[in-house]
N, C-alpha and C positions, 0 to 999 in steps of 0.2 A: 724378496723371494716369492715364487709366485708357487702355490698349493699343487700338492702333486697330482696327475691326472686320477677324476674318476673311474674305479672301474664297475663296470654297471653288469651286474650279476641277472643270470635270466629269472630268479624270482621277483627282482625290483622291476625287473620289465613285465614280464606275462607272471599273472599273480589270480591264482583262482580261490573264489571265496570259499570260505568253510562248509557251505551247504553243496557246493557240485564240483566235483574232481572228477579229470577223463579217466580215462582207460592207464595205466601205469607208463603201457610201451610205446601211447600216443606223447603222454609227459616225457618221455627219458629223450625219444626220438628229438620229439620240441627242443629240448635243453641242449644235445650235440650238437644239431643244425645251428640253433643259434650262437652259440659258442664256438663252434665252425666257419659259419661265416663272417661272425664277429672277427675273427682272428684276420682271416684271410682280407675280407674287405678293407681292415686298416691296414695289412701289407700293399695291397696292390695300390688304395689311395698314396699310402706314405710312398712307393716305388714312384710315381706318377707325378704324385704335387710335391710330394716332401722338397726335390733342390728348388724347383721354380720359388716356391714361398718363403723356403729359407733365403736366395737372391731376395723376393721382394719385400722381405722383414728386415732385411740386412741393407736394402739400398732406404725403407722408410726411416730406419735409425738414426742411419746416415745423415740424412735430410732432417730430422730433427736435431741431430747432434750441430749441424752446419746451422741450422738458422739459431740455434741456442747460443754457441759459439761466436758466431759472424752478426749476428743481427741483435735479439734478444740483450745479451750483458752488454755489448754497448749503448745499444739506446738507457739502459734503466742506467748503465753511470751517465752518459752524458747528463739524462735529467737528473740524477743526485747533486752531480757539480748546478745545473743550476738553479735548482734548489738551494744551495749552498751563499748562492751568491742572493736570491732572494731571504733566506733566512739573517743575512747582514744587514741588507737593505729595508727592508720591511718595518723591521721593532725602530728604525732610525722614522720612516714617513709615519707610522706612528705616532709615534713621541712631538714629532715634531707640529702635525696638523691635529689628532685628535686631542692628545693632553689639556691644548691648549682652551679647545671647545670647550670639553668636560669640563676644566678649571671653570671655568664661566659660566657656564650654566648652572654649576655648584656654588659659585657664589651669589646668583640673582636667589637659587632654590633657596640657600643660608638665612636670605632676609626674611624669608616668609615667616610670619608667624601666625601661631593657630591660639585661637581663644577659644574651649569649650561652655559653653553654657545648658545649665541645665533651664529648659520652656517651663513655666506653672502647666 
């Protein structure tokens, strides 16, 4: 869910400090106008753009939903399946070329032994 639109009040816009404030019915003026034309601007934009971007939010969906669908989930199953087929094969080349190493090099390392001595 995406947060509901802000609505931007004329004191968060034009905000005058505590040491100078205009004239009252310059302030009141200031706050209609902009809350007038605030209104009006977003009617005529929304009149204007609103279908065109609804189309082209409604065809980009689209186009994400299609390559999500069409493209996306199959590649990631294909590679699971083979993965799959690696996850069988692998622990077997394994087992079969490494273990064999390691056992052997564990046994040459088995023979070693250590004599500490303490030097005068």
């Amino acid at each position: 869910r995406s947060p509901p639109p802000r609505q931007v009040e004329f004191e968060d816009a034009v905000a005058e400090p505590d040491g100078a404030h205009s004239f009252p019915a310059v302030w009141s003026v200031s706050r209609k106008a902009f809350t007038v034309s605030g209104y009006w601007s977003y009617r005529l934009l929304t009149a204007l753009f609103g279908v065109p971007m609804a189309i082209l939010w409604g065809f980009l969906y689209a186009c994400v939903s299609f390559g999500q669908i069409w493209a996306a989930v199959p590649c990631v199953r294909c590679f699971l399946l083979e993965l799959e087929c690696l996850a069988i094969t692998f622990p077997v080349c394994i087992r079969g070329i490494c273990d064999p190493f390691f056992h052997a090099v564990g046994g040459l390392l088995l023979s070693i032994r250590l004599a500490l001595r303490k030097e005068p």
